[in-house]
ZADRENPA-995757 format. One record per residue: residue in one letter; x negated, y negated, z of N, C-alpha, C in turn. Coordinates in steps of 0.2 Angstrom, whole numbers, plus 5000, padded with zeros to 4 digits. Layout:
REM ZADRENPA-995757
aXYZXYZXYZ...
REM end
This chain:
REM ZADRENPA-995757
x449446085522449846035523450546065523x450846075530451446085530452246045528x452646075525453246055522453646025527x453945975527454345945530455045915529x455645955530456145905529456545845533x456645825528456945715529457545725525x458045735529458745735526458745785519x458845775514458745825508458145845505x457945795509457245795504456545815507x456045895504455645925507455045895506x454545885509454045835510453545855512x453045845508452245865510451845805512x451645795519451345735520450745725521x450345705521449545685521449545675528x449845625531449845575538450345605542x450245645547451045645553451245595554x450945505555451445455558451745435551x451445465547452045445540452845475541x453345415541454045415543454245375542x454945385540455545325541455945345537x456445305538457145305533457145315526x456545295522456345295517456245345514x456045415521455745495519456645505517x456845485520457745515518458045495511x457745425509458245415504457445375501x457145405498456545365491456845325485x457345345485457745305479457845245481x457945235487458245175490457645115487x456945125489456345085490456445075478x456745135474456645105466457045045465x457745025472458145005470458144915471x457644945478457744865482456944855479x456244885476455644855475455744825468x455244795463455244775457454644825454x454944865448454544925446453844855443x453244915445452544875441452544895436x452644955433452744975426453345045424x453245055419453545105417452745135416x452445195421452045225418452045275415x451445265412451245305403451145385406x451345435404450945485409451145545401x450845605402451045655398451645705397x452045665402452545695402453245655402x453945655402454345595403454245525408x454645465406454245425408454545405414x454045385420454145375427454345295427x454645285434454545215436454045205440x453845145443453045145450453245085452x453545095461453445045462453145035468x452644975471452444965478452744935484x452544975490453044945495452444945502x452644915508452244925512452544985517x452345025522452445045526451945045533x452345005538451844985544450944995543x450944925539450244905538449844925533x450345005529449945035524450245005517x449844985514450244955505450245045503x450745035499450945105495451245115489x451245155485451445155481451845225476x452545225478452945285475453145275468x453045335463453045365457453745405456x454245395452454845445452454745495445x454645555445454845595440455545625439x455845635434456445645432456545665426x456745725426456745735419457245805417x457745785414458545845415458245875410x457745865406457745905400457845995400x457846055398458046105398457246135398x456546125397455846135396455746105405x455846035407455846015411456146055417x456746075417456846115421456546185422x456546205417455946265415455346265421x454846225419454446205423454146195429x454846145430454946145438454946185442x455346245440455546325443454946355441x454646375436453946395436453446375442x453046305439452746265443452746225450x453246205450453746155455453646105454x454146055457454045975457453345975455x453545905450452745875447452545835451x452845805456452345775460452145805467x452445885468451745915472451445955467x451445955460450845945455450245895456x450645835455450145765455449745785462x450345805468449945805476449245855475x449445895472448745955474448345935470x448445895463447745875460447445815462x447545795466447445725468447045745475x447345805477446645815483446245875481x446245895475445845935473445045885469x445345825467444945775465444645745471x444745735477444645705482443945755485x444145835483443645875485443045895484x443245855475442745865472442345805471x442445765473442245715474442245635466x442745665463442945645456443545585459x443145515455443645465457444345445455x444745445458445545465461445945405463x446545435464447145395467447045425475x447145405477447145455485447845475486x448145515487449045525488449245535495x449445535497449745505504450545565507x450745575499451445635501451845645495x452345685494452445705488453145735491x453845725488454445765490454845765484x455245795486455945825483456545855484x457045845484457645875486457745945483x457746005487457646045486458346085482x458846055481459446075477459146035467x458646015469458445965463457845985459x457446015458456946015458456545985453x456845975448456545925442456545835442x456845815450456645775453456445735458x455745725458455045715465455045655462x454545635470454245585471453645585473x453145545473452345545474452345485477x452045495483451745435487450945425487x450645355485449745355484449745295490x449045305489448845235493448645195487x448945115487448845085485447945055482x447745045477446945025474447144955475x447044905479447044855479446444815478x446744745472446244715469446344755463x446344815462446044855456446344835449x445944825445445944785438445944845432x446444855427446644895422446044895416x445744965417445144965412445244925407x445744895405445844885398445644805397x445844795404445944715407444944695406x444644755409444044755411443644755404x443744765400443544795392443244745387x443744675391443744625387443244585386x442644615395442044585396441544575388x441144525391440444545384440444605388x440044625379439844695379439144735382x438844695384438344695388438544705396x439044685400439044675406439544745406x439844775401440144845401439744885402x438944895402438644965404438844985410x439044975416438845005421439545025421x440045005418440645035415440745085414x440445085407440345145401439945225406x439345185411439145245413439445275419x440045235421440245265422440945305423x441445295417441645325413441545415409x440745405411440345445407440145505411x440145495419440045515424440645545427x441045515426441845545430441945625425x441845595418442245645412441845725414x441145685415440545765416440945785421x440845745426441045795433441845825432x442245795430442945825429442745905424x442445905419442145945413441945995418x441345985422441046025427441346065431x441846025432442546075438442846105434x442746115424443346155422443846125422x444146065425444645985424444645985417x445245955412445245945408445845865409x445745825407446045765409447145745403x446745765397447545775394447745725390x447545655396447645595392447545545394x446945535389446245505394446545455388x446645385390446845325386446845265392x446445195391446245165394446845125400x447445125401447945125403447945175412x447845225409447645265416447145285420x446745225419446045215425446245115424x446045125433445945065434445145055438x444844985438444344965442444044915448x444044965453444144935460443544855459x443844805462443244775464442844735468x443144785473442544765479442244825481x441844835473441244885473440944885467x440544915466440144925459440744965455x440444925449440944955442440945025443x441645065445441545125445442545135440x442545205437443245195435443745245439x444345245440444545285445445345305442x445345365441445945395438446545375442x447045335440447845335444448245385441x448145425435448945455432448645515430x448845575436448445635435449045695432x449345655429449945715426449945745420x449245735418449145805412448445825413x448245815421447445835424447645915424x447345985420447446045420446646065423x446846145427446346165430446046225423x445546235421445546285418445046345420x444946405416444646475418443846435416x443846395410443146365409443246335403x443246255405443146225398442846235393x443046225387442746255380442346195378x442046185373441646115368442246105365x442746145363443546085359443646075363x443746115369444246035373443945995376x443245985377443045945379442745875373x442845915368442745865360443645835361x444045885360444745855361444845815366x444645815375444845755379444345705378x443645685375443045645375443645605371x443745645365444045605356444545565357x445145585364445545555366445245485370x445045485372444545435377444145365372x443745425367443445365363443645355355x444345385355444645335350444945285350x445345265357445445205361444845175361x444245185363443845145364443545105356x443645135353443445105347443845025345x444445035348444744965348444544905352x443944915357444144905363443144875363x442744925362441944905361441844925358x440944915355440344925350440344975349x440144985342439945075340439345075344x438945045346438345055350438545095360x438945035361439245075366439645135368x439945135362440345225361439945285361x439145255355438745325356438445315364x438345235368437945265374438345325381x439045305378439845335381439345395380x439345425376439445495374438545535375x438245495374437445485378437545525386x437845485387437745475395438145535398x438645545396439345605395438645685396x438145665391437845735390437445745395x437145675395436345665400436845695409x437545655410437845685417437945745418x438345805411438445865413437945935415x438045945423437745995424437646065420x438046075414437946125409437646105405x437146135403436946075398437046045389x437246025387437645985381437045935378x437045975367436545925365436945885362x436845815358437045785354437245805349x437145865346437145895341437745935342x438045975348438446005349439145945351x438945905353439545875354439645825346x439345825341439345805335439745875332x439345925331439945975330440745985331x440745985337441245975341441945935337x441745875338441845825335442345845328x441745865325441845865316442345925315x442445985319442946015319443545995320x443345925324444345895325444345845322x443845855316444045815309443945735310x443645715316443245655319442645645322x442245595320441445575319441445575327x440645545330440545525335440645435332x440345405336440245345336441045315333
REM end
């Protein structure tokens, strides 16, 4: 994906007929749209707002962060949102449900300030919103939930911060969950059993607010029964108990 400049701002685009005024000045679209949220992410907090772009709904992410580590970073790593860009088509590859991203820029005098362009989930309902159901029409939820975490675990993925806020569920399809906020998604050399007791724990201590201890252990059932390595109940009880928390 070649680099492209739009007035000061360096751009990775997904689409060639992706263009307009907007490539020039992205601030403009935080000033004139109504942010959807302040989203939650691992790192300082972004705004997100939706716009259309001939005929595509869309939706750009601002990161900004003057802090003195933030800047660090930037210069290490580069903008976090051709961070977010490469994980978002690394998950597409892998076939791990996603945001899809669409472009990701920055002003290159700036680098601790980008932006993310996704394709908009439209319809798609906020796992948490989803949660509410009876507890019985959650399974095909939970297993799927349970399906994402293996395959992400299997790629070596480690998610960061897995809380019911940053997956939503599309619904014009089967319950499936789909990652929108990939900024603490890290690549690793090979997941260990803590960090994957650490990302599961994060995922299923929220859950406990939310469904049945019956549901949390099929969560975690099913987690085992998808990963290609293979994982018993006993190791991820172990697991567990090292970070000083139960299963269920």
């Amino acid at each position: 994906m070649p680099a492209v400049q739009r007035g000061a701002f360096v751009w990775k685009l997904r689409y060639p007929d992706l263009d307009g005024d907007w490539l020039q000045h992205p601030e403009r679209l935080l000033k004139e749209n109504p942010s959807l949220r302040n989203a939650r992410s691992s790192g300082p907090q972004a705004r997100v707002v939706r716009f259309n772009w001939s005929g595509r709904n869309l939706v750009l992410k601002e990161y900004s962060g003057r802090r003195w580590r933030n800047l660090a970073r930037a210069v290490v790593r580069g903008p976090r949102a051709l961070q977010a860009l490469q994980t978002a088509l690394r998950l597409e590859a892998l076939g791990i449900p996603a945001i899809r991203a669409a472009a990701a820029g920055y002003p290159r005098a700036r680098p601790w300030y980008s932006v993310l362009v996704t394709e908009e989930i439209c319809g798609a309902v906020p796992l948490y919103v989803c949660l509410k159901q009876p507890q019985r029409s959650l399974r095909p939820l939970i297993r799927s939930a349970a399906r994402l975490f293996a395959k992400l675990h299997d790629s070596d993925l480690i998610h960061r911060d897995a809380h019911e806020a940053n997956f939503v569920v599309p619904q014009d399809s089967c319950p499936e969950i789909v990652m929108v906020d990939l900024d603490g998604v890290r690549q690793c050399r090979r997941v260990s059993l803590r960090q994957v007791a650490k990302d599961l724990n994060r995922f299923h201590v929220r859950l406990r607010q939310r469904i049945s201890k019956i549901s949390r252990l099929r969560f975690l059932a099913d987690y085992a029964r998808f990963r290609r390595s293979p994982i018993t109940s006993r190791e991820l009880a172990n697991a567990f108990a090292a970070l000083g928390t139960r299963l269920g």
